[in-house]
N, C-alpha and C positions, 0 to 999 in steps of 0.2 A: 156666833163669832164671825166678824169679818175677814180674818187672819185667812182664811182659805182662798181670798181673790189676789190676794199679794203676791208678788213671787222673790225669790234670792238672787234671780238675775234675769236680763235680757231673753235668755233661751225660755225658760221655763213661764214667763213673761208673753213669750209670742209661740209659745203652744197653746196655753192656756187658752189665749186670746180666740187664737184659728180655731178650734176645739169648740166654745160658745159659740162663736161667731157660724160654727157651719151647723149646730143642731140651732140656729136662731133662723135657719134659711138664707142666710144672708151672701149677697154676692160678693165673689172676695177676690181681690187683684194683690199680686203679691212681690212692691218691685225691689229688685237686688242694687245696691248698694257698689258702684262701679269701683270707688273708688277711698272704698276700706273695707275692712275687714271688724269681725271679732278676733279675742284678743289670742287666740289660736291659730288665726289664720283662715276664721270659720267664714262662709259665706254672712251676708245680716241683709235685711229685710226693714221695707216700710211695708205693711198692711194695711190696704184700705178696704173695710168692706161694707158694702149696702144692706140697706136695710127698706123693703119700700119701693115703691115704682122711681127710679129716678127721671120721671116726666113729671113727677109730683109739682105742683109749684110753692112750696116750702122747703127747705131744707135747714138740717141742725147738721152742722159738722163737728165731732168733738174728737179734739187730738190730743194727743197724749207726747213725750218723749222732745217736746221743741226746745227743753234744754237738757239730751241727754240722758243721764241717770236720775233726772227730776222725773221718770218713767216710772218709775219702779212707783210712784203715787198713783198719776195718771192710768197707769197700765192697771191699778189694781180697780181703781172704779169704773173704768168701762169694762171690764171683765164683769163686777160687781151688777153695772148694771143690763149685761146679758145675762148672765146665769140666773138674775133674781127677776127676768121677764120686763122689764121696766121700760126697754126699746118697744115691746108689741103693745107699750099704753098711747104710742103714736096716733095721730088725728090721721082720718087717712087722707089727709090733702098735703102730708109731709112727710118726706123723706128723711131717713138719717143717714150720716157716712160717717163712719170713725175712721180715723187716720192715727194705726198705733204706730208708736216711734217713729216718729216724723223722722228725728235725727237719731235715728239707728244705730251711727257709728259712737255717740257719746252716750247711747244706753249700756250695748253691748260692752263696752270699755269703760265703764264707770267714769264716766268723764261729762262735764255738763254742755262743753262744746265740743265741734265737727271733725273730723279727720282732719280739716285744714284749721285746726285752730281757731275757729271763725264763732263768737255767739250767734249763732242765727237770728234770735231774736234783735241785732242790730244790723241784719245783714241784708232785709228786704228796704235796700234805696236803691237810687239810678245809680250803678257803677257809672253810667256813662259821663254825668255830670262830677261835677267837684262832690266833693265829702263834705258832710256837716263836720263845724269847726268844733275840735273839742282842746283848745290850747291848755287848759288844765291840767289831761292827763298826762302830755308831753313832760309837763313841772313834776311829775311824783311817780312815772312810769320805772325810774331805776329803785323808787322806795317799795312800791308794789312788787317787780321781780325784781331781788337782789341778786347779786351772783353768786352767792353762799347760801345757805340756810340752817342757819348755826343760831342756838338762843341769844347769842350775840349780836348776829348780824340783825335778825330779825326784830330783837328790841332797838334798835339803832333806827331802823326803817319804821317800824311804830313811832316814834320818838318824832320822825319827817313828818311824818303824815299828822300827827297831832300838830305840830309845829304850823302846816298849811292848813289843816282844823280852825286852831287861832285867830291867824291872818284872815282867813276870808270866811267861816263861817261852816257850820255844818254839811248843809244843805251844797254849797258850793263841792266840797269835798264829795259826796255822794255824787253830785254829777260829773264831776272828772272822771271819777272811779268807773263808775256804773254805766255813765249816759251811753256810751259806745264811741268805738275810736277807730281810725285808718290810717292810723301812722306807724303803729310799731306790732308786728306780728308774732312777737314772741312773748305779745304781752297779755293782760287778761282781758274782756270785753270789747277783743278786737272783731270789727265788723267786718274786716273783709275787702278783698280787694277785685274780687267779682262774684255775682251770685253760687253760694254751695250749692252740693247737689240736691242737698234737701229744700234750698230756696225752691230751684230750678221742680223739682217734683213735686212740692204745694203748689205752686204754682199751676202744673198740669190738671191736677188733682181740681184746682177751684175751675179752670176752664174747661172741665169735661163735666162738671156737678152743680156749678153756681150761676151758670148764665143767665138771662133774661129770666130771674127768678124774681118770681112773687116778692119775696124776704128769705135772707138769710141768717140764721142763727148762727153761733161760733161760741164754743167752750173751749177753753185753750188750759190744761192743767200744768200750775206751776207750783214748786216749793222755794223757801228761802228764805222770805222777806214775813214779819209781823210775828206776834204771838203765835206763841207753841201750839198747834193743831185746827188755828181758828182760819179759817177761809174768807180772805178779803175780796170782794169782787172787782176788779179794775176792768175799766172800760178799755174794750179791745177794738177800738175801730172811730170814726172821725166824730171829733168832739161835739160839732156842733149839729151835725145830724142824728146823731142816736145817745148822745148821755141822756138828755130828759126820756127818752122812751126807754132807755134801760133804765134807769131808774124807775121808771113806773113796773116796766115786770118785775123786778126784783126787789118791790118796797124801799126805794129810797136808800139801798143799802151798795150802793155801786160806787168807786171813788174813781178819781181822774188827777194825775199827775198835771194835765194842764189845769186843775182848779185848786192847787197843792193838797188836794185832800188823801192822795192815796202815797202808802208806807214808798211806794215806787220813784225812783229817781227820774227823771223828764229825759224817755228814750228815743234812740232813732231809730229806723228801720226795721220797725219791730212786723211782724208775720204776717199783720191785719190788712198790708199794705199790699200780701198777695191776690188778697179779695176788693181792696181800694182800689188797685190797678186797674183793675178788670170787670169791675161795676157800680153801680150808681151808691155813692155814697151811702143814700137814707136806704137802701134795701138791705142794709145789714146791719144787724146789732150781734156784737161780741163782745165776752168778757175772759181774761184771763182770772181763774182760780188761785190764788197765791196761799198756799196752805203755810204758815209760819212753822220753822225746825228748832231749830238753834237759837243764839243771839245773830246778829249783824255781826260782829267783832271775831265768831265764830266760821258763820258762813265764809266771811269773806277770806279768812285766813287758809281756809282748807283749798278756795279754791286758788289762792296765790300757792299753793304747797303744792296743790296736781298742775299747775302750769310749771312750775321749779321743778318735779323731779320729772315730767315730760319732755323738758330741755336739760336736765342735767344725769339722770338716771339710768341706771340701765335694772327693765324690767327684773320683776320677782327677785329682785334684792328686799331687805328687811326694811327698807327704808323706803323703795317703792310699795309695799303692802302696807305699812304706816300712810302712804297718803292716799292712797287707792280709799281705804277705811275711813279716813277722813272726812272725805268729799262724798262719801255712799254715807253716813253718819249725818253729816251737815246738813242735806236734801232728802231726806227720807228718815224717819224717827222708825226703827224698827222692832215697837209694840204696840202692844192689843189698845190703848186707851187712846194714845197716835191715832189709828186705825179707823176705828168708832168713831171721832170724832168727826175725822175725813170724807168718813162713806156716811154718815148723816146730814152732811153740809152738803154731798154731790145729791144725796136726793131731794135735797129743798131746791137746789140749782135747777135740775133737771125737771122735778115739779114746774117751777116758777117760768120755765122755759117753753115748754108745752104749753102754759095759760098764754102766756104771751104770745107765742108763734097765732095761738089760737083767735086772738084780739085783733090781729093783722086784716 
């Protein structure tokens, strides 16, 4: 049973992890979190540990936690695939670096975004430049956080959002909601109004491990989006340089939002961009893992419920442990068949990933 890589939370999550990670030999940096906290008060942690000569000229970087309590998946298969030896089947012309809980503070807090409210995943563009225009979500941002959250108010606000469904169209909908937005900060999907510190720390993280590299590999684990337990592979890095070659490692089985094949709405500033930034486009092929939980209609609701009682709430009320439960429900299926299906898709990944680095 796979059920023993899993963990109940963040803490027990990044013991575990340290625990493998140091009988795996593996070199381990451990940075603290300035600017939050666990929900105690507790210090929290991004964990990056080595695996492998980091002069190696391959590298696989596989992170876990880049939306949050989407960790508690991520966390359980890189655990999975140290305990079950599967990092020492590495080529030795390649290095691996896990990066558990990128975004530390929305593991640790059962929340999918950052201390500062921010999805990371929309948060790696130019602060310095203008913002990608997203005028849609402006039109349905008071239907998304209402100021009530009464079965009332909230079928009222369903009601809008069907209503601009209508009008313009599914797909249209989805990318309001979803694509990423920098206008209203109290709202869901908001990118951000300067790099978090978990930008700022992938960031480090790719410029101290990814430089003038051979190739780079990137597993980026996610939940939320497609069928219950099935692992979509979406292409994590520039279209036109590495989808035809991911799709060769991974049997044609990769989608891409910019060819509308993948369940994923057309994002911005998504984390790839911290490796974009910083080297040659074709030397990297990555793919986000999108492991499917719930419905859409579910996900999305749990997470307008933890942004609502995050601005309206005051913790460990009955009503704050109703949404807390929610949003850890909606990203993370917490049983054995879940589990199994998870940790057999991360071993075809990580199989499929090694051939390919190997091809290079």
């Amino acid at each position: 049973m796979v059920t023993q890589y899993f963990s109940d939370n963040y803490f027990e999550a990044r013991g575990k992890f340290l625990a493998a990670a140091k009988k795996s030999d593996a070199k381990i940096e451990s940075h603290r979190n300035p600017n939050g906290a666990g929900p105690d008060g507790q210090d929290i942690y991004t964990d990056v540990a080595v695996f492998g000569d980091p002069d190696s000229p391959k590298i696989l970087m596989i992170v876990s936690g880049t939306h949050g309590n989407e960790g508690f998946c991520g966390s359980g298969c890189q655990i999975a695939y140290l305990q079950k030896g599967l990092i020492q089947q590495r080529a030795d012309d390649t290095c691996v670096v896990m990066v558990h809980a990128l975004n530390c503070y929305g593991f640790a807090n059962v929340r999918r975004v950052t201390e500062d409210n921010v999805d990371l995943n929309r948060n790696f563009v130019d602060h310095n430049k203008s913002y990608p225009d997203n005028v849609g979500y402006a039109d349905i941002h008071h239907l998304l956080v209402p100021q009530d959250w009464t079965a009332e108010s909230v079928k009222q606000a369903n009601n809008g959002l069907a209503i601009y469904r209508s009008a313009h169209g599914v797909g249209a909908l989805q990318n309001a909601i979803s694509g990423g937005q920098h206008t209203h900060p109290d709202g869901v999907f908001f990118g951000g109004f300067k790099p978090s510190w978990s930008n700022t720390m992938l960031r480090t993280i790719v410029n101290q491990h990814c430089l003038e590299k051979e190739h780079v590999a990137l597993l980026d684990f996610h939940t939320g989006l497609g069928p219950n337990g099935v692992g979509e592979l979406i292409l994590n890095g520039d279209f036109k340089q590495s989808y035809e070659r991911a799709q060769r490692w991974y049997n044609d089985e990769v989608t891409s939002f910019q060819d509308g094949s993948s369940t994923s709405a057309e994002l911005t500033g998504m984390m790839c961009f911290a490796f974009l930034d910083a080297m040659p486009a074709d030397k990297l092929t990555g793919i986000a893992i999108e492991y499917g939980t719930v419905s859409g209609a579910e996900v999305l609701s749990s997470m307008r419920f933890d942004n609502w009682i995050n601005l309206h709430e005051t913790p460990d009320t009955d009503r704050w442990r109703e949404g807390k439960q929610a949003i850890r429900d909606a990203l993370y299926c917490d049983n054995d068949e879940w589990k199994e299906k998870v940790w057999a898709r991360a071993q075809w990944v990580l199989k499929h990933t090694y051939k390919g680095l190997g091809s290079i």
